[in-house]
TIGUSE-861340 format. One line per field, with one value per atom (N, C-alpha, C, O): x, y, z. Coordinates in steps of 0.2 Angstrom, whole numbers, plus 5000, padded with zeros to 4 digits. Layout:
N
u <- [X|...]
v <- [Y|...]
w <- [Z|...]
***
This chain:
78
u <- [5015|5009|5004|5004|4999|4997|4990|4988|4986|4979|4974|4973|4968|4962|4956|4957|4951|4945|4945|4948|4941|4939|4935|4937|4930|4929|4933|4932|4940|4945|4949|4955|4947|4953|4952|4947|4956|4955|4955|4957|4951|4952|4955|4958|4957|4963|4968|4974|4965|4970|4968|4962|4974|4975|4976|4979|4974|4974|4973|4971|4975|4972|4968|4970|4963|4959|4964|4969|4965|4968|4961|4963|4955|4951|4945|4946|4937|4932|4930|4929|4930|4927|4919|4917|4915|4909|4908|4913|4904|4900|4893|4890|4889|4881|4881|4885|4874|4871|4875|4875|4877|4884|4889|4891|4891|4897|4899|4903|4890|4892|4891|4896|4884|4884|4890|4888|4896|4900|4906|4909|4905|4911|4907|4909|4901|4899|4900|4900|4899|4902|4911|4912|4916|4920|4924|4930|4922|4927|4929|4925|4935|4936|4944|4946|4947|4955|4961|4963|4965|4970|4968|4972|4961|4958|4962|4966|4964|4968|4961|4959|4959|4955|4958|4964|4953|4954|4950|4947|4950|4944|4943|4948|4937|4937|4931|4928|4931|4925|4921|4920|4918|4914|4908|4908|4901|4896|4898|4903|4893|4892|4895|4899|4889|4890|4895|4896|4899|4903|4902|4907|4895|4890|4886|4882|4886|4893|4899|4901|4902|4907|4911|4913|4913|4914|4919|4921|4924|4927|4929|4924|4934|4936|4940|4946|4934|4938|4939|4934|4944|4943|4940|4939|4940|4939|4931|4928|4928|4922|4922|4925|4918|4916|4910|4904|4912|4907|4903|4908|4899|4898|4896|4892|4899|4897|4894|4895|4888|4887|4893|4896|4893|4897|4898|4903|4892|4890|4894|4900|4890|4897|4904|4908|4907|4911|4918|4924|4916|4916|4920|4925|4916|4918|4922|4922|4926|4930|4939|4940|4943|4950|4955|4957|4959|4964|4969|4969|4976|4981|4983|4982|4987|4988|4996|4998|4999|5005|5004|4999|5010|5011|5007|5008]
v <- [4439|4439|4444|4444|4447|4453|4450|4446|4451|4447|4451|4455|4452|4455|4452|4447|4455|4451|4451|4455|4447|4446|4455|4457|4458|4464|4468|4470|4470|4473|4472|4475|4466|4463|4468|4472|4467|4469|4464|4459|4468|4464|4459|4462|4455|4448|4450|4450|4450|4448|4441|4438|4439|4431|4429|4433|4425|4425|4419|4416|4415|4409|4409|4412|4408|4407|4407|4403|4411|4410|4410|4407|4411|4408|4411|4415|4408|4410|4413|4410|4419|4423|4423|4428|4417|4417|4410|4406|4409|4402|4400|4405|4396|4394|4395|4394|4396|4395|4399|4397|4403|4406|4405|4407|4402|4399|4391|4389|4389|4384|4384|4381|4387|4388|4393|4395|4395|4397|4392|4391|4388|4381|4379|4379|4377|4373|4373|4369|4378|4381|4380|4380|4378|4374|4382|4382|4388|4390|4389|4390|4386|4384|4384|4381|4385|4386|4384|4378|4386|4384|4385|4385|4385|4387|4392|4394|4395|4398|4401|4398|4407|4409|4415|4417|4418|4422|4430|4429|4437|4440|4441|4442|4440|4440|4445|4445|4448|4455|4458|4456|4462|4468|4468|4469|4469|4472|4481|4483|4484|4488|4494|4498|4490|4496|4492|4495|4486|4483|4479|4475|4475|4472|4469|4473|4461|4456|4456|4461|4452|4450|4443|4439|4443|4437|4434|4435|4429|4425|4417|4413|4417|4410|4405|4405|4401|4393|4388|4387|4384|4377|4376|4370|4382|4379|4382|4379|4388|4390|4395|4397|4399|4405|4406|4406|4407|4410|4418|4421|4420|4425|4427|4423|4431|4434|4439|4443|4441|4449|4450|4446|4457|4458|4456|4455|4457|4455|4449|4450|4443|4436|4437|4433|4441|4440|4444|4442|4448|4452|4446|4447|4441|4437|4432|4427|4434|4427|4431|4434|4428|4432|4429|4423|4433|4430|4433|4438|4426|4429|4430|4425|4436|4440|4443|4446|4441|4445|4450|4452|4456|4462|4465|4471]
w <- [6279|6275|6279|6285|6273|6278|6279|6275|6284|6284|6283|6288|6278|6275|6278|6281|6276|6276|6269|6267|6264|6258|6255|6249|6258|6257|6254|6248|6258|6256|6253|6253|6248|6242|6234|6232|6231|6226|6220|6221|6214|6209|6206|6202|6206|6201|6209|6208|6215|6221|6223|6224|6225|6227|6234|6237|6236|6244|6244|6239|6253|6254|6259|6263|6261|6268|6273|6273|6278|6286|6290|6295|6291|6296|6294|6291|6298|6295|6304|6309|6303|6310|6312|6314|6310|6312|6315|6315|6317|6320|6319|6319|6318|6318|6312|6308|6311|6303|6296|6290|6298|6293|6292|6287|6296|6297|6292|6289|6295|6292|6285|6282|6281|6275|6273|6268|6276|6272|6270|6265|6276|6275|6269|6263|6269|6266|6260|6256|6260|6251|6247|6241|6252|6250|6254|6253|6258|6259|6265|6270|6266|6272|6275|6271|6279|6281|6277|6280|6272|6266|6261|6257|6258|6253|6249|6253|6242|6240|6235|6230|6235|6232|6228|6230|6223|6219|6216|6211|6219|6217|6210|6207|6206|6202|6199|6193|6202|6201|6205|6211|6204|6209|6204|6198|6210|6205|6205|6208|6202|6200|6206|6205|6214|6217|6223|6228|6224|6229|6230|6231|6229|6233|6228|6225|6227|6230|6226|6221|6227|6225|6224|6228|6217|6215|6213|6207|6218|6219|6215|6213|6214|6211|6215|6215|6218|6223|6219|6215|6219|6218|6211|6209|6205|6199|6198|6193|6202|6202|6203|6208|6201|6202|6209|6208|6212|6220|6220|6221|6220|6224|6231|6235|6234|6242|6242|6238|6248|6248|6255|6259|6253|6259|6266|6269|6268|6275|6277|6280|6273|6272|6270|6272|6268|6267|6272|6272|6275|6281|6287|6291|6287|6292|6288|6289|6283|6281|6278|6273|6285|6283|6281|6284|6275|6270|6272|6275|6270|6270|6263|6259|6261|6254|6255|6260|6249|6249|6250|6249|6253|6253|6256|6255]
***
């Protein structure tokens, strides 16, 4: 399996969390949002210009800006 960060996913691609590359206050409000190692996420669209982007975990729709989501890497078929 290939490993990404969430940034370079594309539309309606599926991935599971393999790890979150931050620590401290971002870190934690990203666990805390339910993204966290096993998670099996889903992208689910792009604004306009990239930024954010909008994720499906666990039954919900998420948004990230890039920044966060930069620090959060999937593993993805292919």
């Amino acid at each position: 399996m290939k490993k990404i960060n969430i940034r370079n996913m594309q539309v309606n691609q599926e991935g599971t969390i393999a790890s979150i590359k931050i620590g401290g206050e971002l870190g934690r409000r990203i666990r805390d949002m339910g993204l966290v190692t096993g998670t099996e996420i889903k992208i689910q669209g792009r604004a306009p210009l990239y930024d954010p982007v909008a994720l499906r975990v666990k039954g919900f729709t998420l948004t990230l800006r890039n920044n966060e989501a930069d620090h959060i890497e999937v593993e993805v078929n292919g």
